[in-house]
C-alpha positions as CSV (number, residue, x, y, z in Angstrom):
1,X,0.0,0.0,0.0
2,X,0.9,3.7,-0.8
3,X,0.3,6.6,1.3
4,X,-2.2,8.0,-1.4
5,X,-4.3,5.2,-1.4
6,X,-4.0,4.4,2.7
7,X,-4.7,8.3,3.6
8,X,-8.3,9.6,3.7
9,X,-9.4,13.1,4.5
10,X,-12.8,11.9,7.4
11,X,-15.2,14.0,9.3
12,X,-19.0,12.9,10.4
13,X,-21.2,14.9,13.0
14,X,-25.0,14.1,14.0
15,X,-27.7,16.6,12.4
16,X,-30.7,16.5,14.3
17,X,-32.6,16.1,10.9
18,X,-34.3,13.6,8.7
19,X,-32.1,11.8,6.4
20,X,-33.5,13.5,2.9
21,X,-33.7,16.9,4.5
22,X,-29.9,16.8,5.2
23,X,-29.2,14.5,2.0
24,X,-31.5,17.8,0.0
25,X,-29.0,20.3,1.3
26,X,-26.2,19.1,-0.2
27,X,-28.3,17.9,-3.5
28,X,-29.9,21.3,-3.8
29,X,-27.8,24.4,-5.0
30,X,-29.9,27.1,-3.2
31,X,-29.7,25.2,-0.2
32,X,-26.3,24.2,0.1
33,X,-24.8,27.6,-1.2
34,X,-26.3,29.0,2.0
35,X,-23.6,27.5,4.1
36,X,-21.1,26.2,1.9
37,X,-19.6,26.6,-2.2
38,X,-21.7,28.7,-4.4
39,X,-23.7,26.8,-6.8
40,X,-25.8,27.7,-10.0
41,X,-26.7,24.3,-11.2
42,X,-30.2,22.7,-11.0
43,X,-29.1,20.1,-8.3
44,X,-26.9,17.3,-8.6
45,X,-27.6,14.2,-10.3
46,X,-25.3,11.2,-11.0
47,X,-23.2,11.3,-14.3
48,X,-23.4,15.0,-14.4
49,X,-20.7,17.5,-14.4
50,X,-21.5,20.6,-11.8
51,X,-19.2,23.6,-11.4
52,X,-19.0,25.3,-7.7
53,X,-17.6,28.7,-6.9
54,X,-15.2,29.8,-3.9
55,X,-17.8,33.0,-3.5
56,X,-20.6,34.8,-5.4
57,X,-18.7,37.2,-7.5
58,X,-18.8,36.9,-11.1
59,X,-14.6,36.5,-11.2
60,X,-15.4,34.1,-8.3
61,X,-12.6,30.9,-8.2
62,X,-14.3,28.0,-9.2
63,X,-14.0,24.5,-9.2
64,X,-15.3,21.2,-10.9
65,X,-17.0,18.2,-9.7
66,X,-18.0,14.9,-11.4
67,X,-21.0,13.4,-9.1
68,X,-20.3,9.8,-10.0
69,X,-23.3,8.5,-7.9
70,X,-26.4,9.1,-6.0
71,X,-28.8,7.3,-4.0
72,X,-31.4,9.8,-2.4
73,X,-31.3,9.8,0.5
74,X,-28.2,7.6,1.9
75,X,-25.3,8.4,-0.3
76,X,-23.3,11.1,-3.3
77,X,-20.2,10.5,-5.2
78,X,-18.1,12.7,-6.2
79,X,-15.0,13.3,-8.0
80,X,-13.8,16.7,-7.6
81,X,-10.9,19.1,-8.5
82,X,-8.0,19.0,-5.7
83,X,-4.5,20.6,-6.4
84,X,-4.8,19.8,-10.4
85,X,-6.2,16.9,-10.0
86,X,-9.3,14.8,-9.1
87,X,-9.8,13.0,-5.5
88,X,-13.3,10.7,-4.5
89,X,-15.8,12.2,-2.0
90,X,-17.9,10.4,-0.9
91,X,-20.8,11.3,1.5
92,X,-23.1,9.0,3.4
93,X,-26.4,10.2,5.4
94,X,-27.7,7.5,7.5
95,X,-30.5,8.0,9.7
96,X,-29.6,6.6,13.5
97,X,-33.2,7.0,14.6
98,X,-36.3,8.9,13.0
99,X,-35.2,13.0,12.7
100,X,-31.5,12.4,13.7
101,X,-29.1,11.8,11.1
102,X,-25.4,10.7,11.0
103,X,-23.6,12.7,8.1
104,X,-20.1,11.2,6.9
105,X,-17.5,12.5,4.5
106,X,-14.5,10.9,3.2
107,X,-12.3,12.1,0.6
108,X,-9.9,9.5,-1.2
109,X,-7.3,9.5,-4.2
110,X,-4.9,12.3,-3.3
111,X,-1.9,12.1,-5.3
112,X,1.7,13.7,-5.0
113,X,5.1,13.2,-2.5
114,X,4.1,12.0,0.8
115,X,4.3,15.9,2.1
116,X,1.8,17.1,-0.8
117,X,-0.6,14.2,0.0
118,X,-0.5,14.9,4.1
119,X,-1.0,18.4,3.2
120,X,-3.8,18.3,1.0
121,X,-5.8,15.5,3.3
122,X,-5.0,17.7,6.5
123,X,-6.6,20.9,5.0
124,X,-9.7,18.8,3.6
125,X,-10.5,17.6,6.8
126,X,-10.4,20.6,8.5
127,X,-12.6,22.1,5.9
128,X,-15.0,18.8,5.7
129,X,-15.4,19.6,9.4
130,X,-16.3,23.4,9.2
131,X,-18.7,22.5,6.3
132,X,-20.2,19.5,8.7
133,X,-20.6,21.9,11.3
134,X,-22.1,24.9,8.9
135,X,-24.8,22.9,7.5
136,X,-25.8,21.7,11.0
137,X,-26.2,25.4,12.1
138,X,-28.1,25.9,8.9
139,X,-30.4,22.7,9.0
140,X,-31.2,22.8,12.7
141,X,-31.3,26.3,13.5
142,X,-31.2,28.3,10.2
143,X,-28.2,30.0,11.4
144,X,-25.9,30.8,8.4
145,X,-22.4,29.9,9.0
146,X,-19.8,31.4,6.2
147,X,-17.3,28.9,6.1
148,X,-16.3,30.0,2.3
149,X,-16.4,33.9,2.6
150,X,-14.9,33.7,6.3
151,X,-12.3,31.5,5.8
152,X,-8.6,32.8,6.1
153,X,-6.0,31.0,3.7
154,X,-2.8,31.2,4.8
């Protein structure tokens, strides 16, 4: 085994939510640019290609992302752009008990010398758990949480 195909950027928190209403914030572009990326697509479905924007601006940075699969409301697949290249995201929504869910992220496939790959899964899982933590504020409380516009790059 290699240290790109051992490491894996995780993060999970429990949304106090049904499954599909949690699953429909990330699926839905108004919904999920509300606490997270920018998006004007009409949703995401499996085999389509979606862009996402670091802001609202027109010059906005943006980003692609391949959703390779989706099962409403348990699981996306993603493939998205990372450093020049594309890693696997994959997201899972599983309801523990009627209105509680348990939302996962994993992000695979990062690529480069072992200092590039550490680097890149470190940041993603810091970001994976401000974005966790943003759509919770948004879903349970409606408390937008500007993880994109706020954040600070080094």
């Amino acid at each position: 085994m290699t240290l790109e195909a051992d490491l894996a950027a995780t993060a999970q928190v429990l949304i106090h939510k049904p499954a599909s209403e949690v699953f429909d914030a990330f699926a839905n572009a108004e919904t999920m640019s509300r606490f997270w990326f920018t998006r004007r697509d009409d949703g995401l479905r499996a085999g389509e290609t979606v862009t996402w924007y670091l802001g609202a601006g027109p010059d906005a940075p943006q980003f692609e992302v391949r959703v390779t699969s989706l099962h409403r409301p348990s699981l996306i697949v993603m493939e998205w752009e990372n450093a020049g290249d594309f890693t696997t995201v994959v997201w899972t929504f599983e309801e523990k008990s009627p209105g509680t869910t348990v939302l996962r992220v994993e992000e695979t496939g990062y690529t480069g010398d072992p200092e590039t790959v550490i680097a890149a899964a470190l940041d993603s899982t810091g970001g994976f758990n401000q974005v966790l933590i943003a759509a919770k504020a948004w879903l349970e409380h409606r408390a937008p949480v500007n993880v994109v516009a706020d954040h600070v790059a080094d």
